[in-house]
gemmi code that builds the backbone of each chain (N, CA, C; Angstrom):
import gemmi

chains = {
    "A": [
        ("UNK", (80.945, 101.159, 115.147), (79.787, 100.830, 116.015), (79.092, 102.120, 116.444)),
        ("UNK", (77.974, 102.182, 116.489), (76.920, 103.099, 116.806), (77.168, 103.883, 118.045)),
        ("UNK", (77.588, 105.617, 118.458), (78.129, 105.525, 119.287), (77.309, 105.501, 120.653)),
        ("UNK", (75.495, 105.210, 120.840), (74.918, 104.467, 121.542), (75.199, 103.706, 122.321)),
        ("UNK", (75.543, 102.639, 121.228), (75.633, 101.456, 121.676), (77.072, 101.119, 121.777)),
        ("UNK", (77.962, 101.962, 121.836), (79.079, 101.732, 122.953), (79.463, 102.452, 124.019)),
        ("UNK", (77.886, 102.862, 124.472), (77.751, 103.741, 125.401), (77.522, 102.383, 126.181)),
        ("UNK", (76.961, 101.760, 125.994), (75.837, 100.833, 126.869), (76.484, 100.179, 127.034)),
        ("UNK", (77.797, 99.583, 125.942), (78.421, 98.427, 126.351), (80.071, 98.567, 127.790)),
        ("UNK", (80.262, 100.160, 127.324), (81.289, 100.189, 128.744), (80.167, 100.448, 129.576)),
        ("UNK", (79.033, 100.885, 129.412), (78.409, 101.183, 130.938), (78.789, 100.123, 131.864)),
        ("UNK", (78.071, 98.738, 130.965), (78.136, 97.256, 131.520), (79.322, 96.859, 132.091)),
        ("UNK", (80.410, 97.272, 131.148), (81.729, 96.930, 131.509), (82.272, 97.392, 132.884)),
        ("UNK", (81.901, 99.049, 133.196), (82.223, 99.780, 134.163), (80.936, 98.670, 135.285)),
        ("UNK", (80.257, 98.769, 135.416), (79.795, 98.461, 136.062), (80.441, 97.193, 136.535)),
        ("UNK", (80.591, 96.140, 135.581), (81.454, 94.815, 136.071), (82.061, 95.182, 136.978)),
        ("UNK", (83.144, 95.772, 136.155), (84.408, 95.653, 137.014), (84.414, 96.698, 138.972)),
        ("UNK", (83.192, 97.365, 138.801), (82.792, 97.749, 140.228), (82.338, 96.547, 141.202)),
        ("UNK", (81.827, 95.879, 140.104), (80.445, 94.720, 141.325), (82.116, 93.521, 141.104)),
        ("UNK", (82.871, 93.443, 141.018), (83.911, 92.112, 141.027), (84.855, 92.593, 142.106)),
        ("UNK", (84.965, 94.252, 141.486), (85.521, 94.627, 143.048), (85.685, 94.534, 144.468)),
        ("UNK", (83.955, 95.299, 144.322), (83.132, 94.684, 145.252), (83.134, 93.169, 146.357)),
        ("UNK", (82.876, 92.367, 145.119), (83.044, 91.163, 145.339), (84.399, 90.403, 145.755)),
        ("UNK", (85.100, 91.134, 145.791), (86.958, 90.948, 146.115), (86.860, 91.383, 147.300)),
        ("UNK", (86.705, 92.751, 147.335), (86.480, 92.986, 149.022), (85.832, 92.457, 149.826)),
        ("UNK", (85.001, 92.049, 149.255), (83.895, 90.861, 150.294), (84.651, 89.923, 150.342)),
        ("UNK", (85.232, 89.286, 149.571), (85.756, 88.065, 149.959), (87.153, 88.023, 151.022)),
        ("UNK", (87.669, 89.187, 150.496), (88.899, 89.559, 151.432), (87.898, 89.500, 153.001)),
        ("UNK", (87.509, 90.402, 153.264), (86.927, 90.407, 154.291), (86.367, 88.938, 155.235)),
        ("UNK", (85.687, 88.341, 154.155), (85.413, 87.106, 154.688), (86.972, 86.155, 155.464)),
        ("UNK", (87.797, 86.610, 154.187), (89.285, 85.873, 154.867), (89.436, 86.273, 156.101)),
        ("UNK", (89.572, 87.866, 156.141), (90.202, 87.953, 157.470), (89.523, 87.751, 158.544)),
        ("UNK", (88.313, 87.807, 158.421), (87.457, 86.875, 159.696), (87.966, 86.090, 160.030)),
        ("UNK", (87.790, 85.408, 159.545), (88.441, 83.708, 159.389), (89.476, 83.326, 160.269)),
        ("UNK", (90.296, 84.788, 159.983), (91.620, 84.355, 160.495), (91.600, 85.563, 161.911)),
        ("UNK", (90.796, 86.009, 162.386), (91.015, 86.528, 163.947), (89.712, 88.222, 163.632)),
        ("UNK", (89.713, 88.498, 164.853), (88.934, 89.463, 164.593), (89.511, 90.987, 164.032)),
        ("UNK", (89.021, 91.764, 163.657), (89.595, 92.901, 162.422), (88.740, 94.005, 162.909)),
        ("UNK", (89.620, 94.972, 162.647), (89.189, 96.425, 163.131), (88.163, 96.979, 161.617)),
        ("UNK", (88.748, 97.250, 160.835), (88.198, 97.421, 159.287), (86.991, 96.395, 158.858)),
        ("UNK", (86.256, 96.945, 158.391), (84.872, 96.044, 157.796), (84.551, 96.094, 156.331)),
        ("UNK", (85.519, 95.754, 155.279), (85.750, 95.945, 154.091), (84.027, 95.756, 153.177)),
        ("UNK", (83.241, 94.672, 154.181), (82.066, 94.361, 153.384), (81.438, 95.402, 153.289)),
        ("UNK", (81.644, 96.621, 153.811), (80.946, 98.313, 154.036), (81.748, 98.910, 152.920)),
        ("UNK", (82.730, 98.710, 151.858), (83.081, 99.607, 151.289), (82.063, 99.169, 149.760)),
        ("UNK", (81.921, 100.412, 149.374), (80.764, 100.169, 147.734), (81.704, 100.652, 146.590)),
        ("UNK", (81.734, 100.330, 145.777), (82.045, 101.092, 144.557), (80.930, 101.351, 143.751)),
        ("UNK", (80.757, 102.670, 143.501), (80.111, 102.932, 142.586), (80.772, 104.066, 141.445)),
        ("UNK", (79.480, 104.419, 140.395), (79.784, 105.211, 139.629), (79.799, 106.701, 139.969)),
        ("UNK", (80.333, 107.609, 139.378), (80.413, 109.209, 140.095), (78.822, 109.553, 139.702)),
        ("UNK", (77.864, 109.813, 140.512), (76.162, 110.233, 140.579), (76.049, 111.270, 140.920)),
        ("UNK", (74.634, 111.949, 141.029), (74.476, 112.835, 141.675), (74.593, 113.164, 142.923)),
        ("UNK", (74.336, 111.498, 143.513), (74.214, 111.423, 145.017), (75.926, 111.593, 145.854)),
        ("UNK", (77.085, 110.899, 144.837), (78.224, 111.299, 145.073), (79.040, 112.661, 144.951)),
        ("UNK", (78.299, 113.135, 144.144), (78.777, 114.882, 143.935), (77.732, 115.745, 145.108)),
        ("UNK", (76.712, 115.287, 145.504), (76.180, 116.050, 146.686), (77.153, 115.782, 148.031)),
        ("UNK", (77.884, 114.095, 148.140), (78.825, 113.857, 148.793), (79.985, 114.653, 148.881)),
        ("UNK", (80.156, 114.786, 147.707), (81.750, 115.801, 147.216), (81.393, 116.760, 147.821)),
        ("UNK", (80.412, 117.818, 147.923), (80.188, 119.085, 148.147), (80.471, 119.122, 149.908)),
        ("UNK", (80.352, 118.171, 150.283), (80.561, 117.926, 151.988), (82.187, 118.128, 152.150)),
        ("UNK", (82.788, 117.911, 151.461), (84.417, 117.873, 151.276), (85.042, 119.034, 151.821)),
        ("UNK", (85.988, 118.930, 152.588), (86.662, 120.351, 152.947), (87.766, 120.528, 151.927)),
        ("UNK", (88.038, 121.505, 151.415), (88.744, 122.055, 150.567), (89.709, 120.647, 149.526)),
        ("UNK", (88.816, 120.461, 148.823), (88.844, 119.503, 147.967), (89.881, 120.345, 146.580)),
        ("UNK", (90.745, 119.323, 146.230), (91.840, 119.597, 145.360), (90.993, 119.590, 144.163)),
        ("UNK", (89.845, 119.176, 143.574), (89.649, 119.041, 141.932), (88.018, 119.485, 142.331)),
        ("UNK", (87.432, 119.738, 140.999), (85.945, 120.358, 141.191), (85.254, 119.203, 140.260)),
        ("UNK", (84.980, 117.696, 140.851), (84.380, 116.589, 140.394), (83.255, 116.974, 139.143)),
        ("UNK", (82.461, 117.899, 140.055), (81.423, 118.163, 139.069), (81.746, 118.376, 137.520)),
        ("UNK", (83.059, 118.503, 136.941), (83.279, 118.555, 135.810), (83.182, 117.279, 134.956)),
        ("UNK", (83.530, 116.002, 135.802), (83.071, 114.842, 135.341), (82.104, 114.635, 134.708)),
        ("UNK", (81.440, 115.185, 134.732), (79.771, 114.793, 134.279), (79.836, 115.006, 132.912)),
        ("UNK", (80.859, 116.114, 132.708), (80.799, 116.657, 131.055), (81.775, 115.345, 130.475)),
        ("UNK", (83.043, 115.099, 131.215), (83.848, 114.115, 130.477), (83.025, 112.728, 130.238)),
        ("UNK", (82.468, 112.443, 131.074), (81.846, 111.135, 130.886), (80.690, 110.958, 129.902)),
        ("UNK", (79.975, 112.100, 129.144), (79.496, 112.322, 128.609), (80.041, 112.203, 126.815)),
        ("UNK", (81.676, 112.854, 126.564), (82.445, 112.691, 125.678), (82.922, 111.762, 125.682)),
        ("UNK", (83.499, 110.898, 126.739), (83.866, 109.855, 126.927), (83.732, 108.219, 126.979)),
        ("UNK", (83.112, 108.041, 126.014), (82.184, 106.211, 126.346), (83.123, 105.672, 127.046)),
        ("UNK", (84.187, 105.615, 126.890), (85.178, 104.442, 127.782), (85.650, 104.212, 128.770)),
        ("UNK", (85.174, 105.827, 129.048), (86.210, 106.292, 130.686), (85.685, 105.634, 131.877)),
        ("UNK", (86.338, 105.228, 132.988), (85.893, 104.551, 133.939), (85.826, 106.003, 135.210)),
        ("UNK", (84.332, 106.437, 135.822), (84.314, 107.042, 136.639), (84.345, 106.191, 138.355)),
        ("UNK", (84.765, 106.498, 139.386), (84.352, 105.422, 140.600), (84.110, 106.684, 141.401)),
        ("UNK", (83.012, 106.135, 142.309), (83.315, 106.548, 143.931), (83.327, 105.584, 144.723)),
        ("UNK", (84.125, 105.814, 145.756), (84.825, 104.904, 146.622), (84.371, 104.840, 147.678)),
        ("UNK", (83.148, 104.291, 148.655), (82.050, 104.233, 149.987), (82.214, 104.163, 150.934)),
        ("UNK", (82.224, 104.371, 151.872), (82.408, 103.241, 153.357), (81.074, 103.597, 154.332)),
        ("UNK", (80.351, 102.759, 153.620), (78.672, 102.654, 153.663), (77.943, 104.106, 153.034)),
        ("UNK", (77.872, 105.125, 153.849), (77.239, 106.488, 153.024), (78.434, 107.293, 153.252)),
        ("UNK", (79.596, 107.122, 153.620), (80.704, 107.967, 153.940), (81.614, 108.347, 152.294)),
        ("UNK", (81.258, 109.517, 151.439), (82.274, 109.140, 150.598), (83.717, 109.332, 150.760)),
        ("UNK", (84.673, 108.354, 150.051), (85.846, 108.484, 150.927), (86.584, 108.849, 149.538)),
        ("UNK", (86.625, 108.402, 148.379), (87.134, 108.620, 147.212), (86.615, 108.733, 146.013)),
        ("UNK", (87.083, 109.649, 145.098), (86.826, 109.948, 143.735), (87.563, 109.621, 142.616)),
        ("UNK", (87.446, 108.772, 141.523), (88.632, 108.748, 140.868), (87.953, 108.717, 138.830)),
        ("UNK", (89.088, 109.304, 137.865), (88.262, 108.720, 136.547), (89.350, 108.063, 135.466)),
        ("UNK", (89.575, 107.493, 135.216), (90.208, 106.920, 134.543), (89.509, 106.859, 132.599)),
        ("UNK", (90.933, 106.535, 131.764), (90.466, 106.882, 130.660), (91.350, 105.895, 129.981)),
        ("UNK", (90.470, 104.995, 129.254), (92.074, 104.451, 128.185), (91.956, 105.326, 126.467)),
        ("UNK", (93.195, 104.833, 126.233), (93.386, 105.664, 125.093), (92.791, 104.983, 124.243)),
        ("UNK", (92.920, 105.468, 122.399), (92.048, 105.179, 121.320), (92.221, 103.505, 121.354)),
        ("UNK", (93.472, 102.843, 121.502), (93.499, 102.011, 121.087), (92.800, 100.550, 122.220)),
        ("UNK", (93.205, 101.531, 123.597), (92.304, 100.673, 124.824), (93.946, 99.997, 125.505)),
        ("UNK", (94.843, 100.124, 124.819), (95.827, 99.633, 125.355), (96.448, 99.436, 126.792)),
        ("UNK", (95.938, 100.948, 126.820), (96.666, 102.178, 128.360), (95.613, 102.869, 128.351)),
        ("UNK", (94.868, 102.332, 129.860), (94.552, 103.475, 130.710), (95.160, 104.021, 131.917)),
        ("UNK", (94.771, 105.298, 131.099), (95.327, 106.554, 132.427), (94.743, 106.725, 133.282)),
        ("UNK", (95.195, 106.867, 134.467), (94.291, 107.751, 135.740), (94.339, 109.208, 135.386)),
        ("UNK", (93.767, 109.539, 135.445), (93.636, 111.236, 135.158), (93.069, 111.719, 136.657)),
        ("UNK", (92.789, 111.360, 137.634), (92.411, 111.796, 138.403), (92.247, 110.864, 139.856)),
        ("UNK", (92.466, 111.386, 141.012), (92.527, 110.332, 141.904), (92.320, 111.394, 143.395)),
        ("UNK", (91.351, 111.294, 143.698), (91.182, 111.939, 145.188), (91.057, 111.512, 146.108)),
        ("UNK", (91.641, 111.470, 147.895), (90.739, 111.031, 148.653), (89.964, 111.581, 149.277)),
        ("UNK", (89.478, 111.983, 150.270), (88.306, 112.646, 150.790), (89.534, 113.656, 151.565)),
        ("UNK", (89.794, 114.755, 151.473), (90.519, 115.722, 152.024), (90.634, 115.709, 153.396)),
        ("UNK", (91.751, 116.524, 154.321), (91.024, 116.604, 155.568), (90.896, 115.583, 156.473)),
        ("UNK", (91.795, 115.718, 157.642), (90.761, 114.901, 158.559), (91.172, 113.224, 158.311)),
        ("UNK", (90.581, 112.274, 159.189), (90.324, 111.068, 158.638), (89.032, 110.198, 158.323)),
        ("UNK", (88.982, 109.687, 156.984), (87.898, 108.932, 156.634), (88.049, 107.636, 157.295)),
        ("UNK", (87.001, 106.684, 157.079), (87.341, 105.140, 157.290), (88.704, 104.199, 156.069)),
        ("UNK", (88.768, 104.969, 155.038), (89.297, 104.343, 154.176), (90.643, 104.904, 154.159)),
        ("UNK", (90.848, 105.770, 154.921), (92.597, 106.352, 155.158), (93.485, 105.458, 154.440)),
        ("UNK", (94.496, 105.952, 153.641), (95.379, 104.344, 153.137), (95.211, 103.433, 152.428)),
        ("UNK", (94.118, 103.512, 151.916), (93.299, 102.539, 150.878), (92.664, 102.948, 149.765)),
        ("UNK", (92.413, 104.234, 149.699), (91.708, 104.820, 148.723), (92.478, 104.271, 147.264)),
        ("UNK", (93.723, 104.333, 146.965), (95.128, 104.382, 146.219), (94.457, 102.668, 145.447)),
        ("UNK", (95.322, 101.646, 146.612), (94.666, 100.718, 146.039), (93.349, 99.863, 145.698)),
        ("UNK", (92.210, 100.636, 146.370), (90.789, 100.315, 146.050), (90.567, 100.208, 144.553)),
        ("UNK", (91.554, 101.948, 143.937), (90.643, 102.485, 143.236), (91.248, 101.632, 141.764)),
        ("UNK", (92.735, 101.090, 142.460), (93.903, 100.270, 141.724), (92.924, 98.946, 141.126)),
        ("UNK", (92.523, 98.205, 142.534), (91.556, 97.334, 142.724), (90.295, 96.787, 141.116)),
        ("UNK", (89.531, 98.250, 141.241), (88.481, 98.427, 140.151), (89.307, 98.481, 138.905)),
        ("UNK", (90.356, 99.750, 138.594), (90.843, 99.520, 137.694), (91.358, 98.590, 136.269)),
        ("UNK", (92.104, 97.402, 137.158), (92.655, 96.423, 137.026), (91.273, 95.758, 136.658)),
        ("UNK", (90.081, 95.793, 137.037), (89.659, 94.693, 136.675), (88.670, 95.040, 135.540)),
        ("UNK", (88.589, 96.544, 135.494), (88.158, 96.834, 133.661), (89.162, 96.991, 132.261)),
        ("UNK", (90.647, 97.043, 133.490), (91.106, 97.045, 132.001), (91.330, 95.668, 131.259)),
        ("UNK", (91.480, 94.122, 132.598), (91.646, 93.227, 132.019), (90.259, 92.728, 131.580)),
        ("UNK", (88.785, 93.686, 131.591), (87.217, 93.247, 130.517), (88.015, 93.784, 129.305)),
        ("UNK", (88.362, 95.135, 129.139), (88.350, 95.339, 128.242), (89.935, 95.536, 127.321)),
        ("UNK", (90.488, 94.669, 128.243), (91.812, 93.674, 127.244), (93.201, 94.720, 127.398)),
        ("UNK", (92.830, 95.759, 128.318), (94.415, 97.006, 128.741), (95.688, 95.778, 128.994)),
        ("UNK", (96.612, 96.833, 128.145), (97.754, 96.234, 128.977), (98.612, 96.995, 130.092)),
        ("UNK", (98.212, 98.064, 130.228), (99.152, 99.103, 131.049), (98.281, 100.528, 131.397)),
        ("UNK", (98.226, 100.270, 132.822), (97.727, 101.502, 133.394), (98.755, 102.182, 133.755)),
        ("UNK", (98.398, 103.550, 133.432), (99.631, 104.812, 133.522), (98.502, 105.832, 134.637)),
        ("UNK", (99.984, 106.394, 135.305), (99.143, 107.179, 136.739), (99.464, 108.294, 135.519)),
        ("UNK", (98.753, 109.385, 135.518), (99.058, 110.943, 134.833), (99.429, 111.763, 136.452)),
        ("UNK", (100.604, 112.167, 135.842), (100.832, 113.151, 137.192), (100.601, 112.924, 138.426)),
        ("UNK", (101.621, 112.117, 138.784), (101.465, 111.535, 140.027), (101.747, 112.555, 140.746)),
        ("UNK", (100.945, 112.705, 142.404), (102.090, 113.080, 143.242), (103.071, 112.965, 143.906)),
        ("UNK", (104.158, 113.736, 144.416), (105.974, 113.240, 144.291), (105.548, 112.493, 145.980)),
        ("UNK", (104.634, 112.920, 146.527), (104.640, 112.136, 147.960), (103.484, 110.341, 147.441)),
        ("UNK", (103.006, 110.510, 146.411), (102.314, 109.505, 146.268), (102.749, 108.107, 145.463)),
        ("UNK", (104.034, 108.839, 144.913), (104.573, 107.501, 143.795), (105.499, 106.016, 144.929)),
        ("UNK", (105.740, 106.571, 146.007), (106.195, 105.350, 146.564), (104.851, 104.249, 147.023)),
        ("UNK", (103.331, 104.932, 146.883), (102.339, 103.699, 147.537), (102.425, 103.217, 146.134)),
        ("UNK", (102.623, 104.314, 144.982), (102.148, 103.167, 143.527), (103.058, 102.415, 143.370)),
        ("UNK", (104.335, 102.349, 143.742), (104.875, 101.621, 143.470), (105.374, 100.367, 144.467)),
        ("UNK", (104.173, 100.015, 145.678), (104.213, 99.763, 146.265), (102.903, 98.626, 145.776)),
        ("UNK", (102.315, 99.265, 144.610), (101.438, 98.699, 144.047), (101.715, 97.563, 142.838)),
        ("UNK", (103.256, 97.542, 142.636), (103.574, 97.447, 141.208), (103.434, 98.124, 140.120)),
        ("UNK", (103.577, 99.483, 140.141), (103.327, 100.895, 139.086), (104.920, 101.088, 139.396)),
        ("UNK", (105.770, 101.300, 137.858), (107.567, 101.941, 137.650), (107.539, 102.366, 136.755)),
        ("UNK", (108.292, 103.180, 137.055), (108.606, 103.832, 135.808), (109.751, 103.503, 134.220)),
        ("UNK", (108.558, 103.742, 133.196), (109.329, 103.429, 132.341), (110.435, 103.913, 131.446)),
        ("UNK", (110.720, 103.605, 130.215), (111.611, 103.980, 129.851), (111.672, 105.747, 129.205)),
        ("UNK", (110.232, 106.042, 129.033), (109.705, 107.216, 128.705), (109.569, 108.502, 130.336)),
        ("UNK", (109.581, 107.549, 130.983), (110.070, 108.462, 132.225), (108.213, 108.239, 132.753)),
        ("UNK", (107.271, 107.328, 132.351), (105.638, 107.295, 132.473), (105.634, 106.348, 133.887)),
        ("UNK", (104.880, 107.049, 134.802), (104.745, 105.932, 136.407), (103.375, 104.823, 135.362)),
        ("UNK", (103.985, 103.410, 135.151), (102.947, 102.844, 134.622), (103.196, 101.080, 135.257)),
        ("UNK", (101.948, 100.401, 135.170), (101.727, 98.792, 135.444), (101.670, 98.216, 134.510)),
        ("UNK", (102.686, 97.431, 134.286), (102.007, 95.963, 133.075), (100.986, 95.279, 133.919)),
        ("UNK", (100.267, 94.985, 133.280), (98.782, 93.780, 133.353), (99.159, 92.185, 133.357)),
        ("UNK", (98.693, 91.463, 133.675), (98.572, 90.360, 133.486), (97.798, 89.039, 133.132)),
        ("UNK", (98.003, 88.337, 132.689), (96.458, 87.457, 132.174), (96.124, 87.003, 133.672)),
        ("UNK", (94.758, 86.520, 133.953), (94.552, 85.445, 135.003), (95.825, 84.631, 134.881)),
        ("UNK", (95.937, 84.473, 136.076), (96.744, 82.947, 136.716), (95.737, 81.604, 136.696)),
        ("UNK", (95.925, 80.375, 136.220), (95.025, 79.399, 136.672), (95.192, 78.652, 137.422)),
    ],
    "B": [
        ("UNK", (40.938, 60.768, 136.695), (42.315, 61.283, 136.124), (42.857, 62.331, 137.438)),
        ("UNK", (44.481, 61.875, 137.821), (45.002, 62.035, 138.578), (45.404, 63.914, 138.584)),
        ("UNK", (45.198, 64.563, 139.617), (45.968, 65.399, 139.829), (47.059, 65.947, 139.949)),
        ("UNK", (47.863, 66.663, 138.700), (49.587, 67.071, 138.842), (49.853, 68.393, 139.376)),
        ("UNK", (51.015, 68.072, 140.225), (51.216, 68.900, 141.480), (52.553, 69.195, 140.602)),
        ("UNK", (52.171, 71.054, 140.663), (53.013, 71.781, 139.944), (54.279, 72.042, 140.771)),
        ("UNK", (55.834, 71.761, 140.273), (56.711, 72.467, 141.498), (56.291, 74.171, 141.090)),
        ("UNK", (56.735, 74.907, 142.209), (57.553, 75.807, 142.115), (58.478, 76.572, 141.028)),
        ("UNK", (58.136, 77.476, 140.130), (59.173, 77.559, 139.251), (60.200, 78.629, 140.095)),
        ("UNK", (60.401, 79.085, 141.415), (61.059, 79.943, 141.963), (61.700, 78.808, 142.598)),
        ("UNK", (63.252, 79.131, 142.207), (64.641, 78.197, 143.072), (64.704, 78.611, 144.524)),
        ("UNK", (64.572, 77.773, 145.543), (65.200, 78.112, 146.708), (66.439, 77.985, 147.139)),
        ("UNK", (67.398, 79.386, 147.773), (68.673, 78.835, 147.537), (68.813, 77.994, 149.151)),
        ("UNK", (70.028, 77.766, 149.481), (70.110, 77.092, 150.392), (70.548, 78.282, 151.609)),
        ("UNK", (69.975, 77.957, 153.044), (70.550, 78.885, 153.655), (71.853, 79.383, 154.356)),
        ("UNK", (72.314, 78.018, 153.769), (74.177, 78.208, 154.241), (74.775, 78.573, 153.172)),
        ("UNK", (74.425, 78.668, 151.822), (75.229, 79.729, 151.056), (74.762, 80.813, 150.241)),
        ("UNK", (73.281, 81.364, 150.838), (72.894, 82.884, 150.467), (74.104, 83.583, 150.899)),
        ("UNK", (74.446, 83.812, 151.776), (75.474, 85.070, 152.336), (76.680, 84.713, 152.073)),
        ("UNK", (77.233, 83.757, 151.244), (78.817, 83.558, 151.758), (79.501, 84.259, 150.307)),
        ("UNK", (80.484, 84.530, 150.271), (80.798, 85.702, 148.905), (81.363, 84.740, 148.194)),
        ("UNK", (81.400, 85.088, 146.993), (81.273, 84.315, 145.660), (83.389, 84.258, 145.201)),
        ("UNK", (83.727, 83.635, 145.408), (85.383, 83.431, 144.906), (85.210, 83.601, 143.617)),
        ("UNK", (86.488, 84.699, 143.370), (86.566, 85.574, 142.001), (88.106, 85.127, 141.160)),
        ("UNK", (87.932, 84.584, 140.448), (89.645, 84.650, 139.953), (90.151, 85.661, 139.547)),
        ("UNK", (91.635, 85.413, 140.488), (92.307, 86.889, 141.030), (93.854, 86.524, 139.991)),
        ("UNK", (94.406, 87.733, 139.300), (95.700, 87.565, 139.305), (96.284, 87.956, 140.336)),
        ("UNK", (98.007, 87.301, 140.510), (98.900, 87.427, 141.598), (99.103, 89.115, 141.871)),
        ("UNK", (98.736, 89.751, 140.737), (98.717, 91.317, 141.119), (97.415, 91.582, 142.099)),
        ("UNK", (96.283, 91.301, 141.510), (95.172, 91.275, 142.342), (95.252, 90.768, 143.751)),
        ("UNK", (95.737, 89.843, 143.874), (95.879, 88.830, 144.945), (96.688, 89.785, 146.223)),
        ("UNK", (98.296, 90.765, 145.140), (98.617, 91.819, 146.056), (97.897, 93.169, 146.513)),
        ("UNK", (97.290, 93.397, 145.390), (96.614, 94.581, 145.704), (95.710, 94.290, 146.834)),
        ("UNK", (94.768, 93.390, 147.061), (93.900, 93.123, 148.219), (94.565, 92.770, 149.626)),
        ("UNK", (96.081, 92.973, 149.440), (96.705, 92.422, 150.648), (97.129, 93.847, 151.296)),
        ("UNK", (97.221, 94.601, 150.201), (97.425, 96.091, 150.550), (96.332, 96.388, 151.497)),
        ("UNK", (94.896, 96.110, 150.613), (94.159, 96.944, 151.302), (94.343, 96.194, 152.432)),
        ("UNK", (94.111, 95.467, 152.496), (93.633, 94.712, 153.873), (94.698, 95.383, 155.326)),
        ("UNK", (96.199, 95.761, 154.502), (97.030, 96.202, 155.671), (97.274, 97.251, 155.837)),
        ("UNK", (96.725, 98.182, 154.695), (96.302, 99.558, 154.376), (98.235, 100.256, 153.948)),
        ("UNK", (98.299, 101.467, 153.383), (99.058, 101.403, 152.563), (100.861, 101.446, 153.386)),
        ("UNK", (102.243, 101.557, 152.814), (103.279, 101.760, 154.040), (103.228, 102.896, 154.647)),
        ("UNK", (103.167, 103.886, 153.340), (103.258, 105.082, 153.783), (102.042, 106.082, 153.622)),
        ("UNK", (101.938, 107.070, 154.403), (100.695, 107.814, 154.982), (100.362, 108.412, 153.423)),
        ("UNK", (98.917, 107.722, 152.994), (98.518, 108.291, 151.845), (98.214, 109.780, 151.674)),
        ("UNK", (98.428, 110.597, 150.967), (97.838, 111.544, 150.453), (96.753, 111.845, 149.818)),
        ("UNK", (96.167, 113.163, 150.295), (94.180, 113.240, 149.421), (94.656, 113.318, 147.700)),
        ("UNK", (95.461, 113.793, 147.223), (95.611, 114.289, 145.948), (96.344, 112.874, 145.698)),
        ("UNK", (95.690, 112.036, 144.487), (96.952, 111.062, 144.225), (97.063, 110.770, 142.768)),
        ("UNK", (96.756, 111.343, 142.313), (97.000, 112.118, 140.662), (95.807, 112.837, 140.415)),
        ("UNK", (96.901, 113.407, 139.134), (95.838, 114.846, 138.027), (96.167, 115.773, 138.714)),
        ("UNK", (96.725, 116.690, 137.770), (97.082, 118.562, 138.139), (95.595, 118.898, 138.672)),
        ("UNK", (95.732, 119.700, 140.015), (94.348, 120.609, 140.364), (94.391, 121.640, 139.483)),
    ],
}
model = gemmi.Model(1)
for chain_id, residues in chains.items():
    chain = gemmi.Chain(chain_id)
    for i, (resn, *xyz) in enumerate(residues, 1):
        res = gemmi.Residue()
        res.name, res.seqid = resn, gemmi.SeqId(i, " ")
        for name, pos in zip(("N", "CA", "C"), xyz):
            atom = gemmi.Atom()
            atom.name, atom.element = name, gemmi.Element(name[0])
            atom.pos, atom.b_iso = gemmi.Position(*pos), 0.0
            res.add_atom(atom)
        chain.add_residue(res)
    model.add_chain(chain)
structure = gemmi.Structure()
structure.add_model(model)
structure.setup_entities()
């Protein structure tokens, strides 16, 4: 396939699986209304793609572990890779890019930040937000197993708090699942 | 010869379900992951949560 036009078609894909996200958190949110009043206002969190407007965000960052701006080049080599930023209205709170391999089987996280420093609105959540989006491009585009790359040793108890273990290769990774009906 | 009264080709939605969010089918992983967020994570997340700096 034209490699154009499988530019255009994960764009779409990435994009899905942001706006379903999205749409999960909204609905979560709507639940917990429902059920008493809530400190957190999940309908304020956005997912989007890593932009310009999010790397002018990044630059606000206090001593930020990775230099985002390199993204721009991977996503460029990359048709498949899933870039996010993670919102809480204009607040950016997270960065993350994910990549599946040739076959689409396994995607990796290759990268996962939260907003350094300090506390954001999304403290504690960044992890599974970004889990959230993930999950729902790899089951567009048919993954069976997301693998964390290089986790950190203080971070593998939230993934696996997520359903991410380690396998027999010694890889922090998730089996997938079809919809439930 | 009678006059025909064109509808509208613009749908009006209704105003009790413009705003209400659209139910997504979730797997039981999904279903946990949103329970996370919602209670935010056990233990105190870290900014770095993969990829070598």
């Amino acid at each position: 396939m034209p490699r154009e036009r499988t530019h255009l078609r994960y764009q779409l894909y990435r994009s899905r699986a942001r706006k379903l996200a999205g749409i999960n958190t909204a609905h979560l949110q709507h639940e917990l209304e429902r059920a008493g009043p809530t400190v957190l206002d999940l309908s304020r969190v956005r997912f989007e793609a890593i932009s310009a407007q999010a790397l002018n965000a990044f630059e606000r960052w206090d001593d930020p572990h990775f230099s985002w701006g390199e993204v721009v080049g991977w996503k460029a080599r990359e048709p498949l890779a899933l870039d996010l930023a993670i919102w809480f209205d204009e607040v950016l709170c997270g960065l993350c890019f994910a990549n599946p391999n040739n076959s689409r089987q396994r995607i990796r996280i290759v990268r996962l930040e939260g907003c350094p420093g300090g506390v954001h609105p999304l403290k504690n959540r960044i992890a599974p937000l970004a889990i959230l989006v993930i999950e729902q491009y790899a089951q567009i585009i048919g993954s069976r197993f997301i693998e964390v790359q290089e986790p950190l040793e203080g971070a593998i108890s939230i993934y696996q708090q997520l359903g991410f273990y380690f396998d027999a290769e010694g890889r922090l990774v998730k089996a997938l699942e079809s919809l439930v009906s | 010869m009678r006059k025909v009264i064109k509808k509208s080709p613009t749908k009006k939605s209704s105003p009790t379900t413009e705003n209400k969010p659209i139910a997504v089918e979730l797997t039981a992983s999904q279903r946990h992951i949103l329970q996370v967020i919602a209670t935010g994570t056990e233990t105190e997340e870290p900014s770095l949560l993969a990829g070598r700096p």
